[in-house]
N, CA, C and O atoms as a GROMACS GRO file, in nm:
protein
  200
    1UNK      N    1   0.422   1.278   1.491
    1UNK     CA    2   0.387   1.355   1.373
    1UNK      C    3   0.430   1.283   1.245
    1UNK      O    4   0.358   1.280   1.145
    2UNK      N    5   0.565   1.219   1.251
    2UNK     CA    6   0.579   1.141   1.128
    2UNK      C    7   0.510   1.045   1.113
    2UNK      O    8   0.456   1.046   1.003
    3UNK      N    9   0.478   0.937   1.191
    3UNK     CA   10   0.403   0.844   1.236
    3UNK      C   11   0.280   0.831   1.092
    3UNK      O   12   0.262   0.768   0.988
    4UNK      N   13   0.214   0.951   1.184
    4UNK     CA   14   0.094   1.043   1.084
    4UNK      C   15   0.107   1.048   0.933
    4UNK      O   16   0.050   0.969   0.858
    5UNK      N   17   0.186   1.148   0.893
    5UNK     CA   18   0.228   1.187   0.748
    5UNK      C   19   0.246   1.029   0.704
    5UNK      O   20   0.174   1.000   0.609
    6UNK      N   21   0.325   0.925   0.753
    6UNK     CA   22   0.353   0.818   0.677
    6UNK      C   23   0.223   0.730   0.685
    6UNK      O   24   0.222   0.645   0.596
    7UNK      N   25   0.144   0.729   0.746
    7UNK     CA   26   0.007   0.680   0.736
    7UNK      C   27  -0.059   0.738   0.640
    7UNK      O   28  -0.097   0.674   0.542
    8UNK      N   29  -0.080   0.867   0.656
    8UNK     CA   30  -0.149   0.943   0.466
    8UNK      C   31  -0.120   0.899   0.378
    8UNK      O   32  -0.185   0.851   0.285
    9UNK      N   33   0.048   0.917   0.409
    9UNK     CA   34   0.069   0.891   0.230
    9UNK      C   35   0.070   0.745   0.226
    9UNK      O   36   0.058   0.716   0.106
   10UNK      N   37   0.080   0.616   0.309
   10UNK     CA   38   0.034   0.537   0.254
   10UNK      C   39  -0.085   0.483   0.261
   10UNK      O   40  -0.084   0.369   0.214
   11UNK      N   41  -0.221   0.527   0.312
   11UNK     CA   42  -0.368   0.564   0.298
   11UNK      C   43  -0.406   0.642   0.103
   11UNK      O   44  -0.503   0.652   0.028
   12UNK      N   45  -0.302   0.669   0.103
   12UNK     CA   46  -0.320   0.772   0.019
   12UNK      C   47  -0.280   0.689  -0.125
   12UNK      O   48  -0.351   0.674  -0.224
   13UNK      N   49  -0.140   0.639  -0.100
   13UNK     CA   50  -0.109   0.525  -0.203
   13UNK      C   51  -0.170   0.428  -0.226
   13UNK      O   52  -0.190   0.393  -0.342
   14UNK      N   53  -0.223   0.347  -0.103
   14UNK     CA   54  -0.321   0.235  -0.129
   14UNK      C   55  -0.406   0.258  -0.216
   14UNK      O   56  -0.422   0.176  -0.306
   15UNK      N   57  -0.494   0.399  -0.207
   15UNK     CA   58  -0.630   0.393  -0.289
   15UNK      C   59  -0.571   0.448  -0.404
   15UNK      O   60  -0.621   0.405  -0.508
   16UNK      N   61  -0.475   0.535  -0.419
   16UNK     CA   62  -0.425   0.576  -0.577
   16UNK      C   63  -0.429   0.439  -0.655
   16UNK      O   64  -0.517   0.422  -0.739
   17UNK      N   65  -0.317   0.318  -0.624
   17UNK     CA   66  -0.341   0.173  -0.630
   17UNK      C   67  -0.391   0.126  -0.679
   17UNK      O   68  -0.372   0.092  -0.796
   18UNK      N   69  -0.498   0.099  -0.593
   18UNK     CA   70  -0.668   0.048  -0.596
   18UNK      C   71  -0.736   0.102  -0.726
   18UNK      O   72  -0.792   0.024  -0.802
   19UNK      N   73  -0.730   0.227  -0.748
   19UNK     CA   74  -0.813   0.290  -0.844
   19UNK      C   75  -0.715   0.240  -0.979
   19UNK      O   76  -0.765   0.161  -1.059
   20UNK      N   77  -0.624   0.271  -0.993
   20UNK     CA   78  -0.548   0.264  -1.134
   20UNK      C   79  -0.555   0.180  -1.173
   20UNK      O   80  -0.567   0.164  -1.294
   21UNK      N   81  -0.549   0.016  -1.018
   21UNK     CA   82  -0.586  -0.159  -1.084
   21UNK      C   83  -0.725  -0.153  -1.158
   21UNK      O   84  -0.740  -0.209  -1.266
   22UNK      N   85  -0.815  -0.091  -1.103
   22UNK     CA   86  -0.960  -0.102  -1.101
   22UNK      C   87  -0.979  -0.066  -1.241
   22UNK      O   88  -1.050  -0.142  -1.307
   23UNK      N   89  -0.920   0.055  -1.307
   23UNK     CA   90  -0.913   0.123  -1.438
   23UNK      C   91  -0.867   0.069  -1.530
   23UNK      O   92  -0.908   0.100  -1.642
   24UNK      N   93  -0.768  -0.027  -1.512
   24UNK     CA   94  -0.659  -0.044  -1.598
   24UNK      C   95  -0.776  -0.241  -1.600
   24UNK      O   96  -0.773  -0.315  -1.699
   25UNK      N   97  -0.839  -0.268  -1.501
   25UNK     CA   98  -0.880  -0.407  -1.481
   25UNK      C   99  -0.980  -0.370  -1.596
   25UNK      O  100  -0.981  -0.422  -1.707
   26UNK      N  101  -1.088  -0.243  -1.539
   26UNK     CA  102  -1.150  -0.282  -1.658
   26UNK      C  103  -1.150  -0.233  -1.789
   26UNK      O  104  -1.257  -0.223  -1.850
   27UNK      N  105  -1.025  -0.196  -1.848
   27UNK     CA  106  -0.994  -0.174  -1.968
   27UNK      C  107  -0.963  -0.303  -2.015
   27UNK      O  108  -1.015  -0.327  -2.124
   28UNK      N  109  -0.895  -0.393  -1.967
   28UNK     CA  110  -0.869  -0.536  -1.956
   28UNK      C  111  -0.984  -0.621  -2.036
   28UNK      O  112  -0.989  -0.670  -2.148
   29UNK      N  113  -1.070  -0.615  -1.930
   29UNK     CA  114  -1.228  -0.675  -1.935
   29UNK      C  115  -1.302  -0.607  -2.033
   29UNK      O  116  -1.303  -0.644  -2.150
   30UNK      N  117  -1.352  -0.528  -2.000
   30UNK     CA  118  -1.429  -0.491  -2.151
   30UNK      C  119  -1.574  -0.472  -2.110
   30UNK      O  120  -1.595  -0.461  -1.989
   31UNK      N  121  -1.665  -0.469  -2.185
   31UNK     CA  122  -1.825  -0.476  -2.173
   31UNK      C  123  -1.866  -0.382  -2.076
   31UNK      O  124  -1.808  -0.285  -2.027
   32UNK      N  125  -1.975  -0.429  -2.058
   32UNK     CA  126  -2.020  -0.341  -1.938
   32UNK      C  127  -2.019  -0.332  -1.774
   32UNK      O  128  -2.064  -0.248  -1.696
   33UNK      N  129  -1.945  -0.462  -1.753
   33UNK     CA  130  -1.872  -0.467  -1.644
   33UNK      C  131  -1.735  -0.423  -1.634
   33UNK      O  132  -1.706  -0.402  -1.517
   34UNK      N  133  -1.653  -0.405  -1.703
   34UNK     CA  134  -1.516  -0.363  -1.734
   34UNK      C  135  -1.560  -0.197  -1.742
   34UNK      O  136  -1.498  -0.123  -1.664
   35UNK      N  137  -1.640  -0.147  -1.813
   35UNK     CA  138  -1.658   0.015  -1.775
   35UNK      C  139  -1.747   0.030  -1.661
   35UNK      O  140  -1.758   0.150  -1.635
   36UNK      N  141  -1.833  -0.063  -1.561
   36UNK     CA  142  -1.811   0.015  -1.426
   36UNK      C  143  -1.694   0.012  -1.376
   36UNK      O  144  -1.655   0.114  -1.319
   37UNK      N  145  -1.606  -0.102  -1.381
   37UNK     CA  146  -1.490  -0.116  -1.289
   37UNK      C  147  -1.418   0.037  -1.316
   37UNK      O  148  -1.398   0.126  -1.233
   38UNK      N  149  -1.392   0.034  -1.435
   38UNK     CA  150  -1.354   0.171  -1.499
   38UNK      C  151  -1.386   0.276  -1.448
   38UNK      O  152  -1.306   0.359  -1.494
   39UNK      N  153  -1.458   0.330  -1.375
   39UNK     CA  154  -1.624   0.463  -1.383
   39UNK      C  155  -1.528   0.411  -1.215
   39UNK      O  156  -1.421   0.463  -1.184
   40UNK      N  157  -1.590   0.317  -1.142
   40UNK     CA  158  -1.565   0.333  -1.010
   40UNK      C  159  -1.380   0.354  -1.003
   40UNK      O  160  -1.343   0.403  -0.896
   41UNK      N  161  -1.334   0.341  -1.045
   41UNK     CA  162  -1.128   0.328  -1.026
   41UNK      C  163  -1.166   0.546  -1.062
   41UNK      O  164  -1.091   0.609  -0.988
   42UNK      N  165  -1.210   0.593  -1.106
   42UNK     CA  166  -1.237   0.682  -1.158
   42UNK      C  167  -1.282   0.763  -1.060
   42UNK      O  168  -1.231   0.874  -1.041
   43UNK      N  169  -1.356   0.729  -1.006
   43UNK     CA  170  -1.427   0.805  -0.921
   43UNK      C  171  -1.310   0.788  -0.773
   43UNK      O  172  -1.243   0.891  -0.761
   44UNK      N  173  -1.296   0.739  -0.724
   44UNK     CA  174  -1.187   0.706  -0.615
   44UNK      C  175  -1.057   0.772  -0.657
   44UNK      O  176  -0.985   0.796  -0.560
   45UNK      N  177  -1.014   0.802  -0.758
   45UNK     CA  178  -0.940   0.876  -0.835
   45UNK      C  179  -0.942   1.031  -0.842
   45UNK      O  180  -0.854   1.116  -0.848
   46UNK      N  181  -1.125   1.034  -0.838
   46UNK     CA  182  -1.137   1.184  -0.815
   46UNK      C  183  -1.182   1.224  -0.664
   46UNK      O  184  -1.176   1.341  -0.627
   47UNK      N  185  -1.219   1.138  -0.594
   47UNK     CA  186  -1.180   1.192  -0.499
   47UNK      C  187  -1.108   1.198  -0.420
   47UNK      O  188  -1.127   1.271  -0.322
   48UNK      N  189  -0.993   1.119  -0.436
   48UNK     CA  190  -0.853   1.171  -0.394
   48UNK      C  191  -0.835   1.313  -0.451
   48UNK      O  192  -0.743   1.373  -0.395
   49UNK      N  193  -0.876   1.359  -0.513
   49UNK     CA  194  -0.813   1.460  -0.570
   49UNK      C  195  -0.886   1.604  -0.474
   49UNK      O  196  -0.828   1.705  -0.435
   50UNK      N  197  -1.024   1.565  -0.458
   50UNK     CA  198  -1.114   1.654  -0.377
   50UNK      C  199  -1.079   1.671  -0.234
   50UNK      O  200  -1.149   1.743  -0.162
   0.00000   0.00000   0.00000
């Protein structure tokens, strides 16, 4: 059972992660590739949340 729980939460951390680099990358970058990166870190963001 712990096994488990410590797999979520780090399933869970990875993509929190993932999304915030992705957000924060394309605030970085800029243009219109820097706001998909943005839009997608965003979306992975919300659905962690769902």
């Amino acid at each position: 059972m712990i096994d488990f729980i410590a797999s979520v939460a780090l399933q869970l951390g990875l993509r929190l992660g993932g999304a915030l680099v992705l957000t924060q990358l394309g605030d970085h970058i800029g243009g219109s590739f820097g706001n998909a990166l943005s839009f997608i870190g965003f979306l992975l963001l919300l659905s962690l949340m769902l």
